[in-house]
C-alpha positions as CSV (number, residue, x, y, z in Angstrom):
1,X,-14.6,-17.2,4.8
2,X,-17.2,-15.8,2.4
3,X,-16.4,-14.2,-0.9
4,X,-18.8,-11.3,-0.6
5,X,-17.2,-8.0,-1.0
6,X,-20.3,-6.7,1.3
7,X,-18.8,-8.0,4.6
8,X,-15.7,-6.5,3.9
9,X,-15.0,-3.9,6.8
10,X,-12.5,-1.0,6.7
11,X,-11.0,0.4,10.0
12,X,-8.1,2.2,11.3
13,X,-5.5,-0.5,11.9
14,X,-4.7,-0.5,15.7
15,X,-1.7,-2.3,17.2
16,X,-3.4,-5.5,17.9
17,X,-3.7,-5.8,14.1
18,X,-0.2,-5.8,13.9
19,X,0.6,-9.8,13.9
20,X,-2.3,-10.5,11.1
21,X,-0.6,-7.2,9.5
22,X,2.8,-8.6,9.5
23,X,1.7,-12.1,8.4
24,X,0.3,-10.6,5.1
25,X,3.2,-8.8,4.9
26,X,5.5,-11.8,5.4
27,X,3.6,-13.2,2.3
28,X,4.3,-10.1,0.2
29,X,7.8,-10.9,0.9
30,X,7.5,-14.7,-0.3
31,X,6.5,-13.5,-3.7
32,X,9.7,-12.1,-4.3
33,X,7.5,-9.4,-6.1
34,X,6.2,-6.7,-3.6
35,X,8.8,-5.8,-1.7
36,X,12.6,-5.3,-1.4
37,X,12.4,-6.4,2.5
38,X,13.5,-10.1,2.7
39,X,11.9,-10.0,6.4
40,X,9.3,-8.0,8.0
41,X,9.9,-5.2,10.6
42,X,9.5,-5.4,14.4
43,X,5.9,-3.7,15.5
44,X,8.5,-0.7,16.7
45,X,10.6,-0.7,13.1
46,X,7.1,-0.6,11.3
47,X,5.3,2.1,13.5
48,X,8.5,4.4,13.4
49,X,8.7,4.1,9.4
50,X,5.0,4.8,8.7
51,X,2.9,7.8,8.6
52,X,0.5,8.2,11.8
53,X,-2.4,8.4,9.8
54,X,-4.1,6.5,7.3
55,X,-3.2,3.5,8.2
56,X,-6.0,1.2,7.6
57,X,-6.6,-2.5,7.4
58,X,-9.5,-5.1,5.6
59,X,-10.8,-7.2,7.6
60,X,-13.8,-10.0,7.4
61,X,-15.3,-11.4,10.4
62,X,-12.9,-10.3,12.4
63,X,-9.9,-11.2,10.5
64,X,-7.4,-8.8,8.8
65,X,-7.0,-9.4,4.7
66,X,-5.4,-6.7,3.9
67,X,-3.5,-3.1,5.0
68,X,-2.7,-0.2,3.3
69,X,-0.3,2.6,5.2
70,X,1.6,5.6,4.2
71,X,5.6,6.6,4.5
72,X,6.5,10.0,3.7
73,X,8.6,10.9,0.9
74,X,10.6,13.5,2.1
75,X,11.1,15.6,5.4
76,X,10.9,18.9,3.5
77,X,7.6,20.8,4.5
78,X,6.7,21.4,0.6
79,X,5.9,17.5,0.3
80,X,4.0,17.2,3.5
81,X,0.5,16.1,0.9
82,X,2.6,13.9,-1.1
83,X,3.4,9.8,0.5
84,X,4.0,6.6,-0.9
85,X,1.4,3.9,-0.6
86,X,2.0,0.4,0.9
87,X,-0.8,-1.7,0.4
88,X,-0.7,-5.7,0.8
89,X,-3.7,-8.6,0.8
90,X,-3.2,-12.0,1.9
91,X,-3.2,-14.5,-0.6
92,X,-6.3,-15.8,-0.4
93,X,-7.9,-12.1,-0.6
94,X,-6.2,-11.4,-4.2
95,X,-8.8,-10.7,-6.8
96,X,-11.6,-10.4,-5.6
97,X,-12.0,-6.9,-5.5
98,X,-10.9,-6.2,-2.2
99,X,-7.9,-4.6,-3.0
100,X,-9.6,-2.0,-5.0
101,X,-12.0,-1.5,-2.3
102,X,-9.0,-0.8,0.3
103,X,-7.4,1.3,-2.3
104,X,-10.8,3.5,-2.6
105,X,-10.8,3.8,1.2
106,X,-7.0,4.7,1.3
107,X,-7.6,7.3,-1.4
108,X,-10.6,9.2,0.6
109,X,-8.9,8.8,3.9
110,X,-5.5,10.3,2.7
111,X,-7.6,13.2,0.5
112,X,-9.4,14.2,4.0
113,X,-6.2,14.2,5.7
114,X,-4.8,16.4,3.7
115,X,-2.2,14.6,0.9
116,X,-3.0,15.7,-2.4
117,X,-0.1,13.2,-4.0
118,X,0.2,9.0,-3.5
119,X,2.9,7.5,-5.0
120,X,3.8,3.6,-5.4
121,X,6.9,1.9,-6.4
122,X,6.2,-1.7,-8.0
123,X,8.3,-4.4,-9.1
124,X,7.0,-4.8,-13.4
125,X,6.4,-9.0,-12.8
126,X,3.6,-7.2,-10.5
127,X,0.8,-6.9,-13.1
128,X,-2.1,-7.1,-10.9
129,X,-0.8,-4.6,-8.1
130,X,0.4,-2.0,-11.2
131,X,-3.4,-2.6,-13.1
132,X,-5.6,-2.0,-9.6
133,X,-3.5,1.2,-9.3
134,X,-4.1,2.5,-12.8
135,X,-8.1,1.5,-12.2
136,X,-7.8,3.9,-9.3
137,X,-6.4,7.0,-11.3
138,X,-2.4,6.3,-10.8
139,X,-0.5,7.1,-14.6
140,X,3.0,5.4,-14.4
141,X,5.9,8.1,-13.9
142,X,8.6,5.9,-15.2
143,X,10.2,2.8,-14.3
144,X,13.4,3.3,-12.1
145,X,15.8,0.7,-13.7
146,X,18.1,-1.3,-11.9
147,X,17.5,0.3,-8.4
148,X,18.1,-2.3,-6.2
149,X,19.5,-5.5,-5.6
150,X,16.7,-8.2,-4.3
151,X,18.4,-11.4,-3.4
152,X,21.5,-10.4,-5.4
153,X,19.6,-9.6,-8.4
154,X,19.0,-6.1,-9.8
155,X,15.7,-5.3,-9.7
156,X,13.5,-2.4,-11.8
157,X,10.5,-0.4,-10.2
158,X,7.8,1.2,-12.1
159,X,6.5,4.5,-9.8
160,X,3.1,5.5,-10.3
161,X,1.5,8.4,-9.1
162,X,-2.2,9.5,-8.4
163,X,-2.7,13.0,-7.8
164,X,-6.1,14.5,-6.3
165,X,-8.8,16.2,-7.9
166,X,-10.0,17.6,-4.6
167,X,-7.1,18.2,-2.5
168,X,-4.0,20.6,-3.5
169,X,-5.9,22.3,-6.7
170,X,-5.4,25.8,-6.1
């Protein structure tokens, strides 16, 4: 595959993304850094958990390389602009500036449908994932120590958050 950033083509992810989507996401889960899942959903586990819209994959000629989706963070109507951001890239997609790109598309697709708040949770040892995030306007909220157990082990998350300068200012 070429490295050019050009032929990188953001879409609406559609179900018969979904193997290619959970193969990247198996490899998120390899890392022992991106996740707290130690397998990957079922196409029916997945759709249920994730937001109906923005849900948006990379591809290059014709092959996904990445996905970004959105899960609510609460069923009260008050946080109906506010969702936590997934986004994964296949290993051999990492840095080379299609992550950013993915996140810039996530960004203006959630702002024109409406969310004024994105929030991620990341595991520290993630550098990369926690830099891209602050490039793209997210300021780190806190770390949540001790939150979870990954493989036995107690793990810490650092939330981010990005708020919108378009959406939600009045």
């Amino acid at each position: 595959m070429s490295n050019s950033i050009e032929q990188i083509i953001m879409k609406p992810m559609v179900y018969r993304d979904w193997p290619e989507v959970r193969d990247i996401y198996m490899e998120g889960i390899a890392t022992g850094n991106a996740t707290f899942d130690t397998q990957a959903p079922t196409w029916e586990e997945w759709n249920e958990k994730y937001l109906n819209v923005c849900r948006l994959v990379a591809s290059e000629q014709g092959k996904v390389i990445g996905w970004a989706a959105l899960l609510p963070i609460s069923s009260k109507k008050a946080y109906a602009g506010a969702a936590e951001l997934s986004i994964y890239l296949s290993a051999a997609s990492r840095g080379k500036g299609i992550g950013r790109k993915l996140m810039e598309y996530v960004i203006s697709e959630s702002e024109a449908n409406g969310f004024w708040t994105l929030q991620s949770g990341i595991f520290p040892e993630n550098e990369g994932s926690i830099r891209l995030h602050e490039k793209l306007g997210f300021y780190q909220v806190g770390v949540r120590k001790r939150i979870g157990k990954l493989n036995g082990v107690w793990r810490d998350v650092v939330l981010l958050e990005r708020r919108s300068d378009s959406v939600g200012v009045d």
